[in-house]
N, C-alpha and C positions, 0 to 999 in steps of 0.2 A: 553831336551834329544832328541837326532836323534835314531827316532826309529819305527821301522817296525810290519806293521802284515800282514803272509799270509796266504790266504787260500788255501787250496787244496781242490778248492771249488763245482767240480762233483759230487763226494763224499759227502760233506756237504748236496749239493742239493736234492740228490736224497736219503740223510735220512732226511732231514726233509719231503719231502713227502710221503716217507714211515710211517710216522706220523701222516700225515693229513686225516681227516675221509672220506673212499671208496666211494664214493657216485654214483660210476658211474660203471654198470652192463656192462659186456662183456662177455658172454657165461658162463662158470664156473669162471670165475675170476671177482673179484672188483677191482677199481682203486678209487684212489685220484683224484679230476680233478685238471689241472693245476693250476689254477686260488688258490686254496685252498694250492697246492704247494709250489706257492710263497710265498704265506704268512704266514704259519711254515717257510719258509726262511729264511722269516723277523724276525718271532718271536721267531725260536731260536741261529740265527746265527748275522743278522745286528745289532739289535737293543741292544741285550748285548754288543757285542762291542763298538756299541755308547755309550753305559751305563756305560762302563769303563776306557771313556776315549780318547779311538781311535778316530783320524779324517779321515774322507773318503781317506785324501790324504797320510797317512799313512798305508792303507791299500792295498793289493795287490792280487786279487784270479788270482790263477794261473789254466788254462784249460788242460787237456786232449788232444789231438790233432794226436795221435797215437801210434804204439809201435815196431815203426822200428827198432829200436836199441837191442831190446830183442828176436825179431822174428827173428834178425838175429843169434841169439843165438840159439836160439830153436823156431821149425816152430811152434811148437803146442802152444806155448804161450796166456794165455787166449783164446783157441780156441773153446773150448764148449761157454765161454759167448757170442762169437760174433758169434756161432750158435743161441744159444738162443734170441740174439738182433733180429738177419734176421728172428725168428719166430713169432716174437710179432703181434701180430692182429693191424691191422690200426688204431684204437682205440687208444691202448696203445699208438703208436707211434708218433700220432699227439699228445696228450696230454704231452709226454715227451718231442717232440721237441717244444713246445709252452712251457712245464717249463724253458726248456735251455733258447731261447730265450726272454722271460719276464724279467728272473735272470739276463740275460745278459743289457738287454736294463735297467730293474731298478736300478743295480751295476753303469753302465756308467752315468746316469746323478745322481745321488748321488755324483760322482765323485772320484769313487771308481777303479783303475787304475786295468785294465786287458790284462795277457800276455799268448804267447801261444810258441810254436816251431812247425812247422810245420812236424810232423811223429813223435812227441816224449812223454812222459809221464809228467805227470805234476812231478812226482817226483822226476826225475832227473832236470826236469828244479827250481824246488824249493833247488833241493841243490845247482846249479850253483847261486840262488839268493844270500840263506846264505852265497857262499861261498867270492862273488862278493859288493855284497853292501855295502856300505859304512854306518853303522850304529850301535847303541852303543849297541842295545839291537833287537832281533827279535825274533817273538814268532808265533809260526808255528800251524795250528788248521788242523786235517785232521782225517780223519775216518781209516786211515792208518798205522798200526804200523811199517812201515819202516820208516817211516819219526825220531823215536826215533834216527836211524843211526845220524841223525843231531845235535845234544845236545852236546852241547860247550860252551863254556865260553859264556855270552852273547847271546846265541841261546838257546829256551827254546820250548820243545813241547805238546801242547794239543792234546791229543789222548783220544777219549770218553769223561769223566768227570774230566780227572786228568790232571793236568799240571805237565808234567816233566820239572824240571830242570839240568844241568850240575853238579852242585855242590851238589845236593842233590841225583838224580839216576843214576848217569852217572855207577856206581857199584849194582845197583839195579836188579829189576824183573820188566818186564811188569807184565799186569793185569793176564794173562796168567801165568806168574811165568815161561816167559822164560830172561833169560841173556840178557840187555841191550847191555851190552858191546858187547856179541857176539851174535847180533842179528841175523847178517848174514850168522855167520859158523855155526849158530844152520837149518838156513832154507835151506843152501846148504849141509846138512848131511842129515835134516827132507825131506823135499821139503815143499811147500805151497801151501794148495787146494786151496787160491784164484783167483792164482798168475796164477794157475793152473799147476806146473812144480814137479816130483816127488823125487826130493834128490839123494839120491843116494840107490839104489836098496837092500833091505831087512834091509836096517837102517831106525829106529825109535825114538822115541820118548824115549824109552826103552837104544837104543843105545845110544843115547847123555847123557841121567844120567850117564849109565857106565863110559863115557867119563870126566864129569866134578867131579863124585868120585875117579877117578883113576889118573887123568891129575892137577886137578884143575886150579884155571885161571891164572895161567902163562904158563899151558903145554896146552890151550884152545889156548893161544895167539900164542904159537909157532907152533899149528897145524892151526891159520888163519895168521899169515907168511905165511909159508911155502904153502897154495894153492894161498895164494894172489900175490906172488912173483915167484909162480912157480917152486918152489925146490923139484921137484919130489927126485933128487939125496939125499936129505938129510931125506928125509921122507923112502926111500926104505932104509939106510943106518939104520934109527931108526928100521924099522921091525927084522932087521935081524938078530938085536942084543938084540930084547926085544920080546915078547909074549904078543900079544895084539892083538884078534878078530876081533874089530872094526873099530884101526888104520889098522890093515893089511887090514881090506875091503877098506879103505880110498884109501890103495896104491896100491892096485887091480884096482880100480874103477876112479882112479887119475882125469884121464880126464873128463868122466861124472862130478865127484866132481868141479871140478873146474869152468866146464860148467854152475854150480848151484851155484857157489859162484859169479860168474859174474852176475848171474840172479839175485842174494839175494842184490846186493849190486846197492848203488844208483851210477849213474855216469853222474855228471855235463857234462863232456866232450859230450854226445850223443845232446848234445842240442847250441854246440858254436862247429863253426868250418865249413865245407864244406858239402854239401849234392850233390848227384846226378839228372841230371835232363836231359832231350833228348837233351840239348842243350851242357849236359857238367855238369864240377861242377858249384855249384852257393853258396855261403858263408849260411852258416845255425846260424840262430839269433833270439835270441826272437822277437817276432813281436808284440808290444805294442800297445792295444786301451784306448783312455783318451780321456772323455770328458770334458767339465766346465758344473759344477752343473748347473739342468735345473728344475727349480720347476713346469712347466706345464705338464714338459713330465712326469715325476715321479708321480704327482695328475693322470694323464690320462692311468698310469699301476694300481694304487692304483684303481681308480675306476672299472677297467674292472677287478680284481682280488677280486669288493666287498671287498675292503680295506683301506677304504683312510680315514678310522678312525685314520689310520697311521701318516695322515699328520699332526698331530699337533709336533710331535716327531720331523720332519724333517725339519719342516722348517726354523732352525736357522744355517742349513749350506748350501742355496744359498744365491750367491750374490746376491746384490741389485744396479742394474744399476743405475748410477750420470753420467748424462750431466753437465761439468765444462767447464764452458770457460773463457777466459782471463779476464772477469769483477768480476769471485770471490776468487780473488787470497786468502782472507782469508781459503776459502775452500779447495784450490788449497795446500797452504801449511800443512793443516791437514791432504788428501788425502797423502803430501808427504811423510808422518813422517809414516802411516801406512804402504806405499809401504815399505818404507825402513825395516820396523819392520816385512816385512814378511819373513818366511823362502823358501818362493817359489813364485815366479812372473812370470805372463805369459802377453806378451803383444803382438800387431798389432800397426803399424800406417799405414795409409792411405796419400796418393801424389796427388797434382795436379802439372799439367804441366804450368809452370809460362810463361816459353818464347813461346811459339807457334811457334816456326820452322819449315817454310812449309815443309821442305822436310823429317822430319818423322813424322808430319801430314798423308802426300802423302801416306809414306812408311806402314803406321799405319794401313790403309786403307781394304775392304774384309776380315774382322775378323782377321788380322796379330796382334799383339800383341806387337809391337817395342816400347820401351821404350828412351826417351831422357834423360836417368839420371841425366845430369849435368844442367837440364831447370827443374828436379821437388822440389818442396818446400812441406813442411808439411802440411797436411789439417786437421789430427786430430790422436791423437792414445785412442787406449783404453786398459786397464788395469785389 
């Protein structure tokens, strides 16, 4: 089976070291040190997954990278937390960017493919994956409950300790006991203190009950039409003909509303397409990093996180480099039968220049780099 796991993996990170024991004093506050970070990382995010199955190259942590596309929605967006980030004591913040980078360096030689957008949220780039990928099953793990927006045939998500799937909650509750289905137009009515964005003005929690006693989920569905599509005209048409408190704040409030339901809802689109730049537009794309499994460098984070108790867990998924050459053809053809049987092959070969042509010789000459393609022969590839 073709099939996917991603992380929404910031989030993941920075709760497992919100787990790991304080160790390290900074004026009224204790912290985790990184080192200790990573490895709750390990212990409750990698090494399950390996446990279950998953290989490195089916997996996918998707980054954080900005939140352009929502500040232009509303300036204040997440704006208290990225006061509070610019407050943290030096302390904290070397420690945090030594967790990022560690996570990041020991995900890449595990060979653990990592993607980012540049200005954009991991979770709009995580719905452009599901929506994008070519695969049979994908199962989504995040600290996030907007990511339940994704749950589809075939798309399945881990939030906290439960795994939602399509076919079983897609008509459910989160853990909170709000509406799967309308995840969105509950948090574009509510607002969300994470998110930090506040709904729509004197509507509550209180309001949305009224709404799902009096509507229920077909008149739920037709009031997330109607801001999704922008049907103001049928919405002021429904007030004037009914008696309803809350829908009439809705039609009062239309545009803020709507404002919040752009906010609440994931959008592939902010993450493929054009971006601006002083030079102009320039194409906006996920920007992929992949390395090939590297068992030294992996041993050499493990031990600097006082963890490489680790290694015995991991090391049945690096390769094991073969020098084959033309005298063991026996070898040569069982090498074949694996390449063949792989689902993914990466290769190199390397050229020597057989004719020696003086004149790109000559030409080749003060670090020029000119190649005589039709003079070079194979010298070796590797697999």
């Amino acid at each position: 089976m073709n099939k996917h796991l991603i992380l929404d993996v910031r989030g993941l990170i920075i709760r497992s070291w919100s787990t790991a024991e304080k160790t390290i004093q900074d004026g009224d506050s204790q912290y985790a040190s990184w080192q200790d970070g990573v490895a709750q990382f390990i212990d409750r995010e990698i090494l399950p997954a390996l446990q279950e199955g998953w290989a490195p190259r089916q997996i996918i942590a998707c980054w954080d990278a900005g939140n352009r596309y929502r500040e232009g929605l509303y300036e204040n967006y997440k704006a208290k937390r990225k006061l509070k980030s610019k407050d943290r004591s030096e302390t904290s913040k070397r420690e945090m960017d030594n967790l990022f980078k560690k996570s990041r360096e020991l995900m890449a030689y595990l060979g653990i493919k990592q993607v980012q957008v540049l200005g954009e949220e991991a979770d709009d780039l995580i719905a452009l994956l599901a929506q994008r990928i070519e695969s049979d099953y994908i199962e989504i793990r995040s600290v996030d409950e907007d990511l339940l927006q994704l749950l589809a045939p075939g798309v399945s998500v881990k939030h906290g300790h439960r795994l939602y799937s399509y076919e079983i909650d897609r008509d459910g509750c989160t853990d909170k006991g709000t509406s799967i289905r309308h995840l969105a137009l509950y948090k574009s009515i509510v607002g969300d203190t994470s998110d930090e964005y506040g709904g729509v003005t004197g509507l509550g929690p209180k309001a949305w009950d009224k709404l799902q006693h009096d509507l229920g989920p077909q008149g739920l569905d037709w009031l997330e039409y109607v801001v999704r599509d922008n049907q103001y005209g049928q919405l002021r048409d429904w007030v004037q003909n009914n008696e309803h408190k809350v829908v009439t704040k809705l039609s009062t409030s239309f545009i803020d509303w709507r404002i919040g339901y752009q906010l609440a809802c994931l959008n592939p689109e902010a993450c493929f397409g054009a971006r601006p730049t002083t030079k102009g537009m320039a194409p906006k794309r996920p920007d992929w990093h992949v390395r090939v499994p590297n068992r030294d460098r992996v041993h050499s984070i493990l031990v600097e996180c006082n963890s490489d108790f680790y290694m015995e867990q991991f090391e049945h998924l690096f390769p094991q480099e073969i020098l084959l050459d033309a005298s063991m053809s026996d070898q040569l053809q069982a090498a074949a039968t694996d390449i063949l049987a792989s689902p993914i092959v990466s290769w190199d070969y390397e050229s020597s220049d057989k004719k020696k042509h003086a004149c790109y010789r000559e030409a080749a000459q003060d670090g020029k780099s000119y190649v005589d393609v039709l003079s070079q022969e194979i010298a070796g590839v590797s697999i």
